[in-house]
C-alpha positions in Angstrom: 0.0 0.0 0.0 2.6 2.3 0.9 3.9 2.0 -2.5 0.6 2.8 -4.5 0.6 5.6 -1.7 4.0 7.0 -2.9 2.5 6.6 -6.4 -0.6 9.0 -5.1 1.5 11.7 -3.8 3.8 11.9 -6.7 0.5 12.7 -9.0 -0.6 15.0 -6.6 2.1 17.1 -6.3 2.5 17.0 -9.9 -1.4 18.2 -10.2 -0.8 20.5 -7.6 2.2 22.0 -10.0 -0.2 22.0 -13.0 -2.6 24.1 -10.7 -0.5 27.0 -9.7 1.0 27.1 -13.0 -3.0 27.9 -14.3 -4.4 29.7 -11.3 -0.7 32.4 -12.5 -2.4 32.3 -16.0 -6.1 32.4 -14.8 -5.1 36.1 -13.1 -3.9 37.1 -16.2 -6.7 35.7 -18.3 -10.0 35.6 -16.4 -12.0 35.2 -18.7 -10.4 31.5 -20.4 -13.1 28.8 -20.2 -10.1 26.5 -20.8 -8.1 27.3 -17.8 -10.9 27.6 -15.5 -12.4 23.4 -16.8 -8.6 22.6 -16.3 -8.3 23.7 -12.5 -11.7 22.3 -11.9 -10.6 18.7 -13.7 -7.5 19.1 -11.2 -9.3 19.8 -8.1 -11.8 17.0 -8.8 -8.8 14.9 -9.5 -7.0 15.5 -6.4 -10.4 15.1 -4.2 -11.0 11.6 -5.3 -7.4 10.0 -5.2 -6.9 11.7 -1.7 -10.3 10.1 -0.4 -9.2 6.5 -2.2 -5.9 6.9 0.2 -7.7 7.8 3.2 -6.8 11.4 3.2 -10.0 12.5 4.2 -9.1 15.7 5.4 -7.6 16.6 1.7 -10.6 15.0 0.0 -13.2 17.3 2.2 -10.6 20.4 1.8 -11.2 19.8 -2.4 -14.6 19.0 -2.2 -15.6 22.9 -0.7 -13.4 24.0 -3.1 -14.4 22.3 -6.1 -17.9 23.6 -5.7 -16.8 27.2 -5.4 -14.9 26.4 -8.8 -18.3 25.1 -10.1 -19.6 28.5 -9.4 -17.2 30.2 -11.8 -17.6 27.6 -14.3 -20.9 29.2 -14.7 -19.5 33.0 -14.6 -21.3 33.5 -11.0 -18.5 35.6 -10.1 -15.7 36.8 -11.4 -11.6 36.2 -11.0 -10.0 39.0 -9.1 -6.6 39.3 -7.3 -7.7 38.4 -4.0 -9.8 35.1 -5.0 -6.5 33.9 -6.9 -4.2 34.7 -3.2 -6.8 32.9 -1.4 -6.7 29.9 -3.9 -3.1 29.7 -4.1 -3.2 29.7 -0.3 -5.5 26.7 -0.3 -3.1 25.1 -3.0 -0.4 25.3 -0.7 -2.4 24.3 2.3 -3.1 21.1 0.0 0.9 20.0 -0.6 1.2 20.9 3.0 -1.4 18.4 4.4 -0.3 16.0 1.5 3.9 16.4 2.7 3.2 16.2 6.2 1.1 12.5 5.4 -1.0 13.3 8.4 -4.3 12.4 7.2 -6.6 15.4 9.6 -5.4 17.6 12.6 -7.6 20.0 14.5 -4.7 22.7 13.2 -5.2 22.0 9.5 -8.7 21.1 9.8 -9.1 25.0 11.1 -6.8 26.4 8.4 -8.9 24.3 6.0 -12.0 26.0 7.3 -11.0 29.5 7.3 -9.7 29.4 3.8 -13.3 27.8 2.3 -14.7 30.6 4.6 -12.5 33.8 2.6 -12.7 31.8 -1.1 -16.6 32.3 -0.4 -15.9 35.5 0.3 -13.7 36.5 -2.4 -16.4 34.7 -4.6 -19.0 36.5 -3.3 -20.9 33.6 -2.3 -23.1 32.3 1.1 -23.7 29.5 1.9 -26.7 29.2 1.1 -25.0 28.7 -2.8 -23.8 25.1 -1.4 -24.5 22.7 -4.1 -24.7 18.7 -3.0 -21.6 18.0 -5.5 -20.6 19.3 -8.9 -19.0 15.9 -9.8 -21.8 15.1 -11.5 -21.1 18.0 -13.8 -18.0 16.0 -15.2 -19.9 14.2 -17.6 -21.2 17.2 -19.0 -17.8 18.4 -19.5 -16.6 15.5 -21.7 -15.7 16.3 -25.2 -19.0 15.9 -27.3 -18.6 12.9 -30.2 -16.5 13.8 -33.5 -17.7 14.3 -36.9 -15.9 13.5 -40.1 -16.7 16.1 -42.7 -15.7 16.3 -46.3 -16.0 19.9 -47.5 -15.1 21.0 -51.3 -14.0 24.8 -51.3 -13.7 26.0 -55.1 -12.9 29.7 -54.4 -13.9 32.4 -56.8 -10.9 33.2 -59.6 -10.9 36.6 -58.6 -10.7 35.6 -54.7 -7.1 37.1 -54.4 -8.0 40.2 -56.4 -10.9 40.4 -53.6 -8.4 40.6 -50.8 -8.9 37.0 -49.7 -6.0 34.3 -48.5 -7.4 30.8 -48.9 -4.3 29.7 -47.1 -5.7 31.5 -44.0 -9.0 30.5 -43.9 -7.4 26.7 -44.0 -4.9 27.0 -41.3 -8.1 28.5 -39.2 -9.7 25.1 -40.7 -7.1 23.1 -39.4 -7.1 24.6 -35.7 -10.9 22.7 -35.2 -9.4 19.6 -35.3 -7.6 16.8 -37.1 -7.3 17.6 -41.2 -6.4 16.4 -44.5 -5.7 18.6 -47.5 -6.2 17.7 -51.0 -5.4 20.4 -53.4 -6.8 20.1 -56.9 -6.6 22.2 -60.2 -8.9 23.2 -62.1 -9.7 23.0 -65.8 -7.9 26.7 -66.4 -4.5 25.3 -65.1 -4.2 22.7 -67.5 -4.5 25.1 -69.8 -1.4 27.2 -69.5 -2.1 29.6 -72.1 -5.2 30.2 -70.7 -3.9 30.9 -66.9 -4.4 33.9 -65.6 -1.5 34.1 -63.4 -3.7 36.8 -60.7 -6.8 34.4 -60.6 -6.7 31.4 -58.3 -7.0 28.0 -60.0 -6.8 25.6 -57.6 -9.6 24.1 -55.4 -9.8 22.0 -52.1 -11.2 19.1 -50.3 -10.3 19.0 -47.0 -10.9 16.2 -44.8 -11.8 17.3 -41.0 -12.7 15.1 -37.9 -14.1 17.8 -35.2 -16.5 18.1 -32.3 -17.3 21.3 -34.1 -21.1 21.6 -36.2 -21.7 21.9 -40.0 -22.5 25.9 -38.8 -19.6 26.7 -37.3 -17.6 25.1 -40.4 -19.2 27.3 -42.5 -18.3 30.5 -40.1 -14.8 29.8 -41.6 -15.6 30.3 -45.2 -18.2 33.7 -44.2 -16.4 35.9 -45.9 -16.3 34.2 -49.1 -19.0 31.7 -49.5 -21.3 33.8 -51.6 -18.6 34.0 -54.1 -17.3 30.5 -54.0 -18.7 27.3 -54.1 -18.9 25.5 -50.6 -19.8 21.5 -50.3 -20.1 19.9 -46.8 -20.6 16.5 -46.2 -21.0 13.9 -43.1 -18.7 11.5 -43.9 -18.6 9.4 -40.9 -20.5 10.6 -37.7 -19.3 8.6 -34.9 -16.0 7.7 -33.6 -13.5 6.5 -35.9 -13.7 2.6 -34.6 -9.8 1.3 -34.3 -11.3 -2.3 -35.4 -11.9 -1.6 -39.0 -11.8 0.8 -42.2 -14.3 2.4 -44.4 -13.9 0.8 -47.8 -13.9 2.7 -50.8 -17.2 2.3 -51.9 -19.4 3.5 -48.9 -16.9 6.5 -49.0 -18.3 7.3 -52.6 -22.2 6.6 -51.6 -21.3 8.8 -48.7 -20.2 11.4 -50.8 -23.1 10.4 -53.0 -20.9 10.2 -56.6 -22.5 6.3 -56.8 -25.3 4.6 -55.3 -25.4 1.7 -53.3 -26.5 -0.5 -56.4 -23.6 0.6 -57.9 -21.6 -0.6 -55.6 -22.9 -4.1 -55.2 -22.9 -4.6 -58.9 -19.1 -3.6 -59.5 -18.2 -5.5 -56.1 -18.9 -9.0 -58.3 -16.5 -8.4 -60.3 -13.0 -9.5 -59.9 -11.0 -6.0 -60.6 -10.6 -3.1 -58.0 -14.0 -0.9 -57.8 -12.7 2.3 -58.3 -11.4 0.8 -61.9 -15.2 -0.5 -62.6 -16.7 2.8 -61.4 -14.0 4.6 -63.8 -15.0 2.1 -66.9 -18.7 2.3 -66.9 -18.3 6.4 -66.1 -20.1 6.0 -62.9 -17.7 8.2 -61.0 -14.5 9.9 -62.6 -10.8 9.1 -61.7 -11.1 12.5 -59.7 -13.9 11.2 -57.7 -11.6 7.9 -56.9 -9.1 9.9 -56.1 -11.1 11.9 -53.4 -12.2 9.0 -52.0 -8.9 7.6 -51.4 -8.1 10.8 -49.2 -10.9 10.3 -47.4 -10.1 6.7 -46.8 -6.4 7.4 -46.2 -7.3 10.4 -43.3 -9.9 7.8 -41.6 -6.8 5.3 -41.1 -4.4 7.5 -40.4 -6.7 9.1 -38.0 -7.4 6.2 -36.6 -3.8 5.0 -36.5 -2.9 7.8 -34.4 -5.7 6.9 -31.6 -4.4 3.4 -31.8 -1.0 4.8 -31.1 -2.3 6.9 -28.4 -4.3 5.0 -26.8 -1.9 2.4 -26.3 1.2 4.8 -25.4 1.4 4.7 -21.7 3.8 6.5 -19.0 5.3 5.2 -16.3 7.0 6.4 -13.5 10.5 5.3 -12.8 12.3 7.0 -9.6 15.3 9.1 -10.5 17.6 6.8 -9.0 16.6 4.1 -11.1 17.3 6.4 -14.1 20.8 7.2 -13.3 21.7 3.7 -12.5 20.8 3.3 -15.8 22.8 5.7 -17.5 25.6 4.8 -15.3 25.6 1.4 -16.8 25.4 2.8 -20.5 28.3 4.5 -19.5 30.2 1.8 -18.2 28.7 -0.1 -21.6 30.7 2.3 -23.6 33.2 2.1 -22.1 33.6 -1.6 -22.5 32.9 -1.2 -26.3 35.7 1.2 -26.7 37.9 -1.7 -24.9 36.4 -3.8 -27.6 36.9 -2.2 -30.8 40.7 -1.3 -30.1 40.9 -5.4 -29.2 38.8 -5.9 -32.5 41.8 -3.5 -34.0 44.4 -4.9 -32.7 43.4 -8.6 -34.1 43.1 -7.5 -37.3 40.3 -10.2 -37.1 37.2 -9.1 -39.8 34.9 -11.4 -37.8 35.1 -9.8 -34.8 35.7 -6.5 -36.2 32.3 -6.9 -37.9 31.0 -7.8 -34.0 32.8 -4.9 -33.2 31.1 -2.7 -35.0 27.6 -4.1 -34.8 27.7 -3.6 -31.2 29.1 0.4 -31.7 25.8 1.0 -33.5 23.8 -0.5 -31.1 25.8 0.9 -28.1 25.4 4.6 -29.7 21.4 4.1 -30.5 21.1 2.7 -26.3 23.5 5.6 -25.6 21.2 8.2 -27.2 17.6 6.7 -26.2 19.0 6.6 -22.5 20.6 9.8 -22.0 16.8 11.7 -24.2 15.1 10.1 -21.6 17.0 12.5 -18.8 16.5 15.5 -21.5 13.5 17.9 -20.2 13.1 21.0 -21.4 14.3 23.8 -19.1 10.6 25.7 -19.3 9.6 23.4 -16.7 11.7 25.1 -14.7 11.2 28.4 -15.5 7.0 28.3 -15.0 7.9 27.2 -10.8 9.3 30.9 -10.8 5.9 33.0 -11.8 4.9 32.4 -8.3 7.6 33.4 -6.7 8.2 36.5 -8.6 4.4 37.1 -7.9 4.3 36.5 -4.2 8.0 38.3 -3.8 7.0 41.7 -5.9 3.7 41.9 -3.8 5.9 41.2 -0.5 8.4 44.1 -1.8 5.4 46.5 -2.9 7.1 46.7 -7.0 5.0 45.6 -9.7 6.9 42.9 -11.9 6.5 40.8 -14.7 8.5 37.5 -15.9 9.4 36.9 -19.2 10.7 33.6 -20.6 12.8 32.7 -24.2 14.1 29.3 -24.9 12.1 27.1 -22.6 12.1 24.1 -24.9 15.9 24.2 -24.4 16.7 20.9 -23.4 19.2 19.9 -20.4 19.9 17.0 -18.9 17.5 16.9 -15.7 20.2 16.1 -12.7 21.3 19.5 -14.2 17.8 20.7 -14.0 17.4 19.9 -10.4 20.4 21.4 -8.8 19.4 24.2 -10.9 16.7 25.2 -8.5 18.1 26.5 -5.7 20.8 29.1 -7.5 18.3 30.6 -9.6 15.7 31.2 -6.6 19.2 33.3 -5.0 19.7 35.5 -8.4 15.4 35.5 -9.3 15.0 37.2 -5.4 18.3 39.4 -5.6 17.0 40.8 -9.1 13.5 41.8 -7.4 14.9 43.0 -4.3 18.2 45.3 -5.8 17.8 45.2 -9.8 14.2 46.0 -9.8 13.7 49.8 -8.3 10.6 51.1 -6.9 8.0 52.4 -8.7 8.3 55.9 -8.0 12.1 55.6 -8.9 11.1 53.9 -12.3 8.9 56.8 -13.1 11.4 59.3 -12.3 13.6 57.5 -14.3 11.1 57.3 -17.9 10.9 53.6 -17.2 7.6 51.8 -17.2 6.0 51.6 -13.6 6.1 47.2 -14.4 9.6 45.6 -14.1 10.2 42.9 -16.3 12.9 39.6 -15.2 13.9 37.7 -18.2 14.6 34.2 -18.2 16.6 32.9 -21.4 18.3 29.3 -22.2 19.9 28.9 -25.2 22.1 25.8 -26.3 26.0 27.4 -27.1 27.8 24.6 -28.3 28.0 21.6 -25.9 26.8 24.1 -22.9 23.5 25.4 -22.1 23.3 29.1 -21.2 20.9 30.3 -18.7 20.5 33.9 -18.9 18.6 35.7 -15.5 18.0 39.6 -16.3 16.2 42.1 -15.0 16.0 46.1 -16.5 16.5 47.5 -13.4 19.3 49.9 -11.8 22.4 48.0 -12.6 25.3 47.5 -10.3 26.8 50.2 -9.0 30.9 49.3 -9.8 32.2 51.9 -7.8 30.1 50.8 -4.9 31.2 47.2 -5.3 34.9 48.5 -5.5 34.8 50.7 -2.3 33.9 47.7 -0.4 35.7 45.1 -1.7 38.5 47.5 -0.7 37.5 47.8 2.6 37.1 44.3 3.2 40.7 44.0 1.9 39.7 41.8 -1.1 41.9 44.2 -3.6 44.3 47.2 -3.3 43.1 50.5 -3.9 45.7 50.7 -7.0 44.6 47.7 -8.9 43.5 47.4 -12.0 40.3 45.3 -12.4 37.8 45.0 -15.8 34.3 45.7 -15.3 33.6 41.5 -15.3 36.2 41.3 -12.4 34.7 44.1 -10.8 31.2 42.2 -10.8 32.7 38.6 -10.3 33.8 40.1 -6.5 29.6 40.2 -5.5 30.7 36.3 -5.5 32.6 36.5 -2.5 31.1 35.3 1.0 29.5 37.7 2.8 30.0 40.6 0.2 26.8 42.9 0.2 26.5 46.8 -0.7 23.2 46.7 0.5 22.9 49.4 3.3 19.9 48.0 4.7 18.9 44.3 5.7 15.5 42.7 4.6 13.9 39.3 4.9 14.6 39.2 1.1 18.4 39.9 1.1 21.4 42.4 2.6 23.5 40.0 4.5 25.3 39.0 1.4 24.4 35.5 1.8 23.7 33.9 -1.3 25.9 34.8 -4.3 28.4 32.6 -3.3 26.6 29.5 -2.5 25.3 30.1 -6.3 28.5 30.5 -7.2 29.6 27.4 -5.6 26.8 25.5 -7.1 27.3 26.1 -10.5 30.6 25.2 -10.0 30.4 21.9 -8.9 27.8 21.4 -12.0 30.6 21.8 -14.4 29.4 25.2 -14.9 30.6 29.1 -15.1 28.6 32.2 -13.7 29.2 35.6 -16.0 28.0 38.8 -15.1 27.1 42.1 -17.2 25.4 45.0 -16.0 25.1 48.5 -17.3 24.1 51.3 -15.2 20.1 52.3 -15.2 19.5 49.8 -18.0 19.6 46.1 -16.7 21.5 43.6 -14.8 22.3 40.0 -17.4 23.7 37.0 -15.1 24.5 34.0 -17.6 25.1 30.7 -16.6 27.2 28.4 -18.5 26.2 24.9 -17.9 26.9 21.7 -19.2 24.6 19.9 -21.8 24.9 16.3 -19.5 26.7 15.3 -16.4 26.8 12.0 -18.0 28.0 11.0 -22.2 28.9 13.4 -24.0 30.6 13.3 -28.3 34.4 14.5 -27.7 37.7 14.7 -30.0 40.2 12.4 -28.7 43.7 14.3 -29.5 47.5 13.8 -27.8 50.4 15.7 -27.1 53.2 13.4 -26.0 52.3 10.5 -24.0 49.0 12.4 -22.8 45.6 12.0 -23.8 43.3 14.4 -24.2 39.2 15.3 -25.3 37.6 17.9 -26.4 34.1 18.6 -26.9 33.1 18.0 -30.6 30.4 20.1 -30.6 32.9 22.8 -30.3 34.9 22.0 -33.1 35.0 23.5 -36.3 37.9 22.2 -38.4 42.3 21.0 -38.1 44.7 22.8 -39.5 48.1 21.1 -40.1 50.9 23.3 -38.4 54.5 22.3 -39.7 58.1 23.5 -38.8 58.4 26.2 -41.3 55.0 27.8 -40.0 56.4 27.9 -36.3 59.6 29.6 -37.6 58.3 32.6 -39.4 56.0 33.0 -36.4 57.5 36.1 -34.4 54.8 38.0 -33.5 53.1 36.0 -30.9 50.5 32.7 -31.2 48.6 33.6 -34.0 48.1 32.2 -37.4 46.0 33.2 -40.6 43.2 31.1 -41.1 40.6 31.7 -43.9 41.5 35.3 -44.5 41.8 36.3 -40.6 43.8 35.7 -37.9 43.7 33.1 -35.1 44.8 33.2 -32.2 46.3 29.3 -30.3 47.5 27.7 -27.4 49.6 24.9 -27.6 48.5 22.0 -24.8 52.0 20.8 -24.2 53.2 24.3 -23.3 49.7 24.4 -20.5 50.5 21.4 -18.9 54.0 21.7 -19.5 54.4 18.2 -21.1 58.0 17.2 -22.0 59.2 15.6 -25.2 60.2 17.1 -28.6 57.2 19.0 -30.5 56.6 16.4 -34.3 57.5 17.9 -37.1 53.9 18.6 -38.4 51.2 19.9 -35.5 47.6 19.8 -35.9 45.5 23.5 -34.8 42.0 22.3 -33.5 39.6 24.9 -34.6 37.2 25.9 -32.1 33.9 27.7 -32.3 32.4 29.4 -29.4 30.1 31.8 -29.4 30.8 32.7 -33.1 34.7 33.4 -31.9 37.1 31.4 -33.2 40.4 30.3 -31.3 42.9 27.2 -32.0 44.2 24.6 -29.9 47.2 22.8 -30.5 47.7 19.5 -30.7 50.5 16.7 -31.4 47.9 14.2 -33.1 44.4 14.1 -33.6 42.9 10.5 -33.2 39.3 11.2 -34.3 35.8 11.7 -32.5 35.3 9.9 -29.3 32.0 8.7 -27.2 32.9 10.3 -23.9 31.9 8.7 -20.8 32.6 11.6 -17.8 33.8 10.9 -14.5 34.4 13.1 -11.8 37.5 13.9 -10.7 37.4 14.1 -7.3 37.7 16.9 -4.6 41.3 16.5 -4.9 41.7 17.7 -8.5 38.3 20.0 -8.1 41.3 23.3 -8.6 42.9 21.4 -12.2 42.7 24.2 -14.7 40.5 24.0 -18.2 39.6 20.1 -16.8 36.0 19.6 -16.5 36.6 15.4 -16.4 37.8 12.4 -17.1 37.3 9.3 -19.0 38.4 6.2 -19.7 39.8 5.0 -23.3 39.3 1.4 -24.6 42.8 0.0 -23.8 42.4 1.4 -20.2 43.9 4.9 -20.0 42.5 8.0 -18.7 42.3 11.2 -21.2 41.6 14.3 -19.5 38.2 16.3 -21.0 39.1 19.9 -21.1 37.0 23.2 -21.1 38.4 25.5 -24.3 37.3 28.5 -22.9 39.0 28.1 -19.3 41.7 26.4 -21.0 42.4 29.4 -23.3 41.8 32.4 -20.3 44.2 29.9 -18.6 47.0 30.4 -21.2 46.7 34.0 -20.8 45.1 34.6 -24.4 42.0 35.9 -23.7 42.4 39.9 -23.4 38.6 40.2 -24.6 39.5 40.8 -28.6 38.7 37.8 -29.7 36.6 35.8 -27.1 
């Protein structure tokens, strides 16, 4: 029991998520039907799995609210700021009872009580408006039965010359439900001479299986029916059944091209009906061809309910999942050992084993690790509510915006994402955002806005928090970190180093302390979070305009695609992603160099480090080098390399606290005959070699 209980509260809070995420858009949107039937379906959701678990308290908590929620189903009241607090509160009050596992308490049953009592009020309702139970009003919510039309739109020639784009009215068409186009000529386009190239020539039939009527189809085509010539059939008016197909011939009596005598008579013979029908000019080869369409959108459609219908989730627990990967890893890592054994045998049977079992590796490789892919905007909608309840707290009006969130990242990334962007989301409302009356003084809009970007940069993933507030205040940051004795008042520091010292523990400018922020706790614990992801923090600001923090994460903790290269007797990978081309680099080149590490490549120069002079590895440079090419962010920079083995399926390993310090290494792996290659970072590796002076990076 305990397990189907876990089960129970994994679906709750998940529902519970779902819930906020729409009661943030309901306040927004008051008016949308949609939302409103979705928090009711949750609610009634979360009131009958709690009562099947024995959380009676939960179930009777839902049940007073699902009939207020009934209530503005049928617009008795409308959605105002305060009925959205109040319902948040009892969403809260919900995960609370639901976290705790205590099934009733006089303290939560009194909380529970007092919130139905000021959601009633916020409705506007007394209790004399208590219904006996809207669950009976489910039903009447279910999706009304489908209707397969065929409709044949011949628009008038002149229809563009009218103003009119057919290719509007059918994507507005295709947003009623599930649709197949057939596009046909007409007579005028087979004859080219004849063409009017400013007429239309082409007609439709178009296919649709909707819930909507034959009226609201022709609410579509309003504008141009009286003008065009506008066909709608019933082709099938129940559910497509997954059990069998409509053959040809009912299609055409549907469409009413041949009668059902017809039919029966050409269905004796031993050739295909539509060839009959053709032959004894019962139907034309156009008419066939329609029919077809028709008969080919029924399967598919009902293909695609078979499909769905029988597609099921499951939940896995995390742990499971990365026990998993691990051993894909570890699976790689024995078919690496295997193909240089394969190699070394010179063997084509087992080389052909060898390389069977790459493919199949790579293909479990990839299905494992999209498995741990979720896109980051599951992420990003947890912060609406706090920017919500924190801007109300602080008295600033604030909105959140968010780009990229179907970015994918690997989801242990996602998870230890959590806590470093609730840190930089609350210091943006309490310090980047100003008050109102300072935004108007400024010309600013009275309504802050925080964006929240991700973007895929090569093998990373940025995450880019910013808010169009006041800026930092460099001089500010400078005076202190003076005082604190973090630098001497004569050095020389850009504006990025200037920023990077907010990082430091305990570093705050703030001159005040609030429950929000001021004790100048918090920057660095995000900075040491993202830093034991893999990752890098960068910070811009400019003053009175905005405040960008960036985060530069890796794709996956787990496999990644690398470059295997060497320099002497060390191994080394790079990410492959990154890398745009090899360049060969011989004697001669390295002699007329005299002018520091830079090269022409394709018409511009590029600047290089060599690996062997970073790590200062011994031995005699080969007569011919090879420059890795890198690409990042559109800059271009070289790497230098003894030998370049080829692309690599990199299994990463931590390095351990004691190497947490090593330079441009982000990991390690290990190579088929058993040695370890370091996996570096070319951008640390680069500001490492002392390259980076901001030209070219």
């Amino acid at each position: 029991m305990d397990q189907f209980k876990e089960t129970f509260r994994v679906e709750a809070f998940e529902l519970l998520e779902g819930l906020e995420h729409d009661l943030m858009a309901l306040e927004s949107d008051s008016g949308n039907k949609t939302l409103v039937d979705s928090i009711f379906r949750a609610m009634h959701t979360i009131k009958g799995s709690s009562s099947m678990f024995g959380m009676q308290s939960v179930s009777r908590f839902a049940h007073e609210l699902e009939m207020v929620l009934d209530a503005l189903r049928e617009a008795r009241f409308e959605v105002g700021k305060g009925f959205i607090n109040v319902l948040l509160s009892c969403r809260d009050h919900i995960h609370s009872i639901i976290t705790d596992d205590v099934d009733s308490s006089e303290e939560a049953d009194a909380v529970s009580d007092e919130l139905t009592r000021l959601l009633r009020n916020e409705a506007g309702l007394s209790a004399a408006d208590r219904q006996a139970s809207p669950a009976n009003n489910v039903k009447s919510n279910r999706n009304r039965s489908k209707t397969t039309y065929q409709i044949n739109f011949t628009p008038s020639e002149e229809v563009f010359l009218q103003g009119s784009r057919p290719l509007l009215l059918i994507r507005e068409l295709s947003d009623m439900g599930e649709m197949t186009v057939v596009a046909q000529s007409t007579p005028e386009m087979e004859r080219f001479a004849d063409m009017n190239p400013e007429h239309c020539h082409t007609s439709w039939v178009f296919f649709l299986t909707t819930e909507a009527s034959v009226n609201d189809i022709r609410d579509v085509f309003i504008f141009v029916e009286n003008d065009s010539t506008l066909d709608i059939k019933v082709l099938d008016a129940e559910e497509p059944d997954e059990e069998s197909q409509m053959p040809i011939g009912e299609i055409l009596v549907r469409q009413g091209v041949v009668s059902a005598d017809e039919v029966q008579e050409g269905l004796h013979e031993q050739k295909a009906l539509g060839s009959i029908l053709v032959e004894k000019q019962s139907a034309t080869e156009r008419d066939i061809e329609t029919a077809v369409n028709a008969q080919n959108h029924l399967k598919q459609l009902k293909a695609s309910r078979a499909a769905t219908s029988q597609t099921s989730n499951i939940r896995v627990d995390a742990r499971r999942l990365d026990d998993l990967v691990t051993l894909v890893g570890e699976l790689v890592t024995v078919q690496a050992r295997l193909s240089q054994i394969a190699v070394d045998a010179s063997d084509e049977g087992v080389l052909d084993v060898s390389e069977e079992l790459e493919r199949l590796v790579i293909d479990i490789r990839e299905n494992a690790m999209s498995i741990r892919m979720l896109p980051i905007g599951t992420t990003f909608s947890r912060y609406k509510r706090l920017i919500r309840d924190l801007s109300t707290e602080l008295n600033k009006d604030v909105t959140l915006l968010t780009i990229g969130g179907e970015t994918e990242i690997d989801k242990t990334v996602i998870d230890k994402l959590s806590d470093p962007m609730v840190h930089l989301i609350r210091n943006a409302l309490d310090h980047g955002i100003e008050d109102p009356e300072v935004r108007r003084s400024k010309g600013k809009p009275i309504q802050g806005t925080i964006t929240l970007t991700a973007e895929h940069v090569g093998a990373s993933v940025h995450v880019i928090i910013e808010d169009d507030g006041g800026g930092l205040n460099k001089d500010a940051i400078r005076e202190k970190a003076v005082a604190r004795g973090l630098i001497s008042e004569s050095a020389v520091l850009s504006d990025e180093e200037i920023y990077q010292l907010i990082m430091h523990p305990g570093f705050s400018t703030a001159t005040t302390v609030t429950s929000v922020s001021g004790r100048g706790v918090g920057m660095d614990v995000v900075q040491k979070q993202i830093t034991d992801l893999g990752g890098t923090v960068h910070i811009e600001s400019e003053p009175d305009l905005y405040t960008r923090i960036v985060l530069e994460l890796p794709l996956t903790l787990a496999i990644i695609e690398g470059m295997l290269v060497e320099a002497g007797e060390e191994k080394f990978i790079l990410p492959l992603s990154t890398v745009e081309s090899c360049v060969e680099f011989t004697h001669e080149d390295r002699e007329r160099k005299t002018n520091g590490r830079v090269i022409r490549y394709r018409d511009s120069l590029l600047p290089y480090v060599r690996i062997r002079d970073t790590y200062d590895i011994p031995g005699d440079l080969p007569e011919i080098e090879q420059i890795v090419v890198l690409n990042i962010k559109n800059q271009q920079f070289g790497i230098t390399v003894d030998t370049v083995v080829g692309s690599h399926q990199t299994v990463i390993k931590n390095l351990g606290q004691i190497y947490n310090q090593a330079q441009g290494v982000t990991g390690a792996t290990i190579l088929g005959d058993g040695s370890i290659a370091l996996i570096l970072d070319p951008m640390k590796l680069i500001q490492q070699s002392g390259q980076d002076d901001g030209s070219y990076l």
